[in-house]
N, C-alpha and C positions, 0 to 999 in steps of 0.2 A: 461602134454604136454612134450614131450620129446626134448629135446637140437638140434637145430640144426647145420647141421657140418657145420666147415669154409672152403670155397676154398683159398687152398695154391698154391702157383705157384713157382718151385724149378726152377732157373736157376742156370749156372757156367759156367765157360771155360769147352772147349774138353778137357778130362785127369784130371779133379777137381776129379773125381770118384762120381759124381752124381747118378749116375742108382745103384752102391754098397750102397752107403749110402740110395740109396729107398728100395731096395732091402733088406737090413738089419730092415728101419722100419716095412716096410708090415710082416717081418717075427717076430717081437718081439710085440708088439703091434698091436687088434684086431679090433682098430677104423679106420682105416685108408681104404681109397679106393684111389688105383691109378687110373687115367683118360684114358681113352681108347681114343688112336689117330681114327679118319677115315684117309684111304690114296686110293690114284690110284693106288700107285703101286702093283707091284703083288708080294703073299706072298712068302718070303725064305722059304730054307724047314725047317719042324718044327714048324713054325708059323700056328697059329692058328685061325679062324676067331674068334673076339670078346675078344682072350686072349692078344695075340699083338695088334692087331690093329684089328676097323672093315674094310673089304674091300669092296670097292664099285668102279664104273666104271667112267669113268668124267661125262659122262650124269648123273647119281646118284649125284656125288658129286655139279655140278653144280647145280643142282634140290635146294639139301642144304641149297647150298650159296643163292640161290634165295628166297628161305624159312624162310631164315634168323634162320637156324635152325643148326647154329654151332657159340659158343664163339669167338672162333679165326678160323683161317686159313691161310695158306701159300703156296706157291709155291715155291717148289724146284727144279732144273733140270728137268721139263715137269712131275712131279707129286704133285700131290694137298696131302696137311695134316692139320690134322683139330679137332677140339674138339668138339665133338657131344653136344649139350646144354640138350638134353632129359638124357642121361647120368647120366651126373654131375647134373641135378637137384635130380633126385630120391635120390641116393647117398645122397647130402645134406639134404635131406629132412628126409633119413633114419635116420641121423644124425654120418652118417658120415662124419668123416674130410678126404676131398678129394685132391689127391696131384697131380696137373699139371706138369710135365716135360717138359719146352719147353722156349725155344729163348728170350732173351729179346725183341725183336721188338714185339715180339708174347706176350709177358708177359706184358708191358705197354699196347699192346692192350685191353686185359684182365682187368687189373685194371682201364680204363677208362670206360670200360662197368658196369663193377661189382667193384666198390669203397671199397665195406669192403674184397679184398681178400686181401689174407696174402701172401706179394713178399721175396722170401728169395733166397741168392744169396753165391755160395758156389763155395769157390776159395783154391787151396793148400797155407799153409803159406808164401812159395814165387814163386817167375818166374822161378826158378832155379829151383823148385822142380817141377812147373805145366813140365817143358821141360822134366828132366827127366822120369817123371811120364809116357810121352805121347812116349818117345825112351823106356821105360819097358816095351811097351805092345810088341814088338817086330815085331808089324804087318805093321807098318805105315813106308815107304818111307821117305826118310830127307827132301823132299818137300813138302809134304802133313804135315810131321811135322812144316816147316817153313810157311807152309798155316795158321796151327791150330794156332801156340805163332801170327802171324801178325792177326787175326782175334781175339786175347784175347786182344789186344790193344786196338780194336775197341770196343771189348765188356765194358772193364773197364772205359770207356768214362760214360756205364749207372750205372757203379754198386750203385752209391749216391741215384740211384732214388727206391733203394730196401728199406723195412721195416730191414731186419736182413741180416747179414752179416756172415757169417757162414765158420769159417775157419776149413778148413779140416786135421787134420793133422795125430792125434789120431782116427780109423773110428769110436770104441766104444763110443768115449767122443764125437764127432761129434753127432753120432748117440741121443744119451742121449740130448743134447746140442738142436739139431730136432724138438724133442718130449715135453722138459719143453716149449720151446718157443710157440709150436702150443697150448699146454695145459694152458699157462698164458694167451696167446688170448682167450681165452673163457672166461675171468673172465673180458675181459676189460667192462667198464659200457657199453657202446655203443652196446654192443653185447646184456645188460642185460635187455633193455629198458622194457621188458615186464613185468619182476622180478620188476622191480624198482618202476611200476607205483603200482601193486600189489601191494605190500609194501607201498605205500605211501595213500593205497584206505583203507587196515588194520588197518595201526595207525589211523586215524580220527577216525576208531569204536572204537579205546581203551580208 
């Protein structure tokens, strides 16, 4: 019987470098499956159906929601995004370990549904650095910046309520830092119940 994978759920501030540090596991490590959002909106170019995101129309998406056939989901600005449950089962089932990118309100949802996910939560070593980080990308306006630091305030409100706490600071040692953490989950007993009874049906024969 082959292991099955744990659902991880990666949040952080805008400008933590979340999507680099996914981005570098999926490329170093062969266990891993990121989660494929569903959304309304329509794809940028270059996006791909199935690779970014699956796309579907609201009447699709609401169908979904009604089917009760997505994890989570949200509304943002007049488009729905969402975690397809068909998905992320096979994925797990394949035995891989699946990695959620998405929102803490989205992410507490998540682990009130499914209790054994694994919440990890990835912030630059200080505010100082998350501001700089977010004025380096060179893209973002000083109000949409001063949007991003007032909405990390709000977010740090939930960070106590994550399993690991994942400071960013070094990507490589972050990266590493990921990957033991996802890999000692699989050895907690809880995971192992099935090992364990095994083992305990053996010794009696011995």
């Amino acid at each position: 019987m082959g292991e099955r994978g744990i659902l991880i759920v990666v949040s952080g501030f805008s400008g933590a470098g979340k999507g680099t540090v996914m981005k570098e596991i999926m490329g170093q490590y062969d266990n891993y499956a990121l989660s494929i959002s569903a959304t309304t909106r329509k794809p940028r170019a270059g996006e791909e159906e199935g690779r970014e995101y699956f796309f579907k129309s609201t009447e699709e998406f609401e169908k979904m929601i009604a089917k009760d056939e997505l994890i989570e989901y949200a509304r943002y600005v007049d488009n729905y995004y969402g975690t397809p449950k068909v998905y992320v089962e096979e994925q797990l089932a394949a035995g891989k370990d699946v990695i959620l990118e998405i929102e803490i309100q989205g992410a507490l949802k998540v682990k009130e549904k499914f209790p054994e996910t694994l919440l990890l939560f990835v912030t630059p070593p200080t505010a100082r650095e998350l501001r700089s980080r977010l004025e380096g990308r060179g893209t973002e306006t000083k109000d949409v910046i001063d949007f991003r630091m007032n909405r990390a305030k709000e977010e740090a409100e939930g960070m106590n309520q994550y399993d690991y706490l994942i400071v960013n600071d070094v990507l490589e040692e972050c990266v590493a830092q990921v990957h033991q953490i996802i890999q000692g989950e699989h050895r907690r007993s809880y995971r192992n119940q099935a090992f364990i009874e095994c083992m305990k049906e053996e010794l009696k024969g011995e």
